[in-house]
C-alpha positions, 0 to 999 in steps of 0.5 A: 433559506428554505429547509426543503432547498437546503436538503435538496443541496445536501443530498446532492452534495452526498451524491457528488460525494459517493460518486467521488468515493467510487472513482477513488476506490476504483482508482487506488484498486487499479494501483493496488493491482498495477503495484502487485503485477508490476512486483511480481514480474520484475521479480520473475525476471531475476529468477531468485529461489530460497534454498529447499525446505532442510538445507544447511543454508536455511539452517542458521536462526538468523535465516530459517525462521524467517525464510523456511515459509517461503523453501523452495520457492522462487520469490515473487512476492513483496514479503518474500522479497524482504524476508529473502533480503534482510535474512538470507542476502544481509546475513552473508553480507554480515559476514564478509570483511567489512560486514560487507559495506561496500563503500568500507570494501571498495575503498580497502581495495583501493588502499591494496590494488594488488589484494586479488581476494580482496577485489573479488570481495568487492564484486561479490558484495556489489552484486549482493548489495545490487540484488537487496537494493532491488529486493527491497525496493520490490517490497516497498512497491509492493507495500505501496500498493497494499496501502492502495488496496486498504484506501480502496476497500475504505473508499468503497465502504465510504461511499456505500455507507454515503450512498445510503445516506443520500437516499435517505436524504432524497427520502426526507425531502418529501416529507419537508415542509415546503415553507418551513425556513432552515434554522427559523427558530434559532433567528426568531423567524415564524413560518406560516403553517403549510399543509404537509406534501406528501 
């Protein structure tokens, strides 16, 4: 094959591939923000807000350090979201009979129909597990799409460093030799001397 084919074929193929790298990078991109908008919408709907900065519910070291960046504000975030969870909605639930598994409670006011207490248990520790399931489920949209965002930027790297790589490519092509054979000299193959094209 004749070398001044073969960089053509390269160079080419660089470009289809920085072509494709860019549609990539726009793509994961618009995930990223459609992830992001999406996790802070829904959360917006269920208007869940940390406790203030000082209040006695931040004060235990299972929850404050882990929520007083977030005091007073309402949870918007797929962070937040997951803090909020695992250190506020978690630690109350730990607390309740059974350590607040609903499948353990449910099936004791089963057993007991008659234990008014324990039927209100169950409903609270239904609406705190709905609420943590949707919580974490908002976290991990949101982490799902911060992975889009990091594939994006590496996507758009690739592609620039492709690009520069192709127009060097397209570059060299004018200084082949337009009879020179790809890997002549490995097959024991002579060229005729060619004058170089500039």
């Amino acid at each position: 094959m004749r070398r001044k084919t073969y960089d053509t074929l390269l160079s080419l193929g660089g470009l289809v591939l920085t072509v494709v790298l860019l549609v990539a990078g726009a793509l994961l991109l618009w995930g990223h923000n459609f992830a992001n908008s999406n996790v802070h919408d829904q959360l917006a709907e269920q208007d869940v807000v940390v406790p203030a900065l000082g209040s006695s519910a931040l004060a235990s070291p299972e929850i404050g350090p882990y929520l007083n960046k977030y005091a007073g504000q309402e949870v918007l975030s797929g962070p937040a979201a997951k803090a909020y969870s695992d250190h506020f909605i978690a630690v109350h639930l730990s607390e309740m009979p059974y350590k607040g598994v609903y499948s353990k409670v449910s099936a004791a006011s089963m057993a007991n129909p008659t234990d008014t207490k324990l039927a209100a248990e169950v409903n609270t520790v239904f609406k705190g597990t709905t609420l943590r399931a949707m919580l974490l489920e908002a976290y991990a949209f949101w982490e799902i799409g911060y992975l889009a965002l990091i594939a994006s930027i590496a996507s758009f790297v690739l592609a620039g460093i492709m690009l520069v790589l192709t127009l060097l490519g397209f570059w060299h092509l004018h200084k082949v030799n337009a009879g020179e054979e790809v890997f002549a000299r490995r097959l024991g193959v002579t060229t005729p001397a060619t004058p170089l094209t500039v």
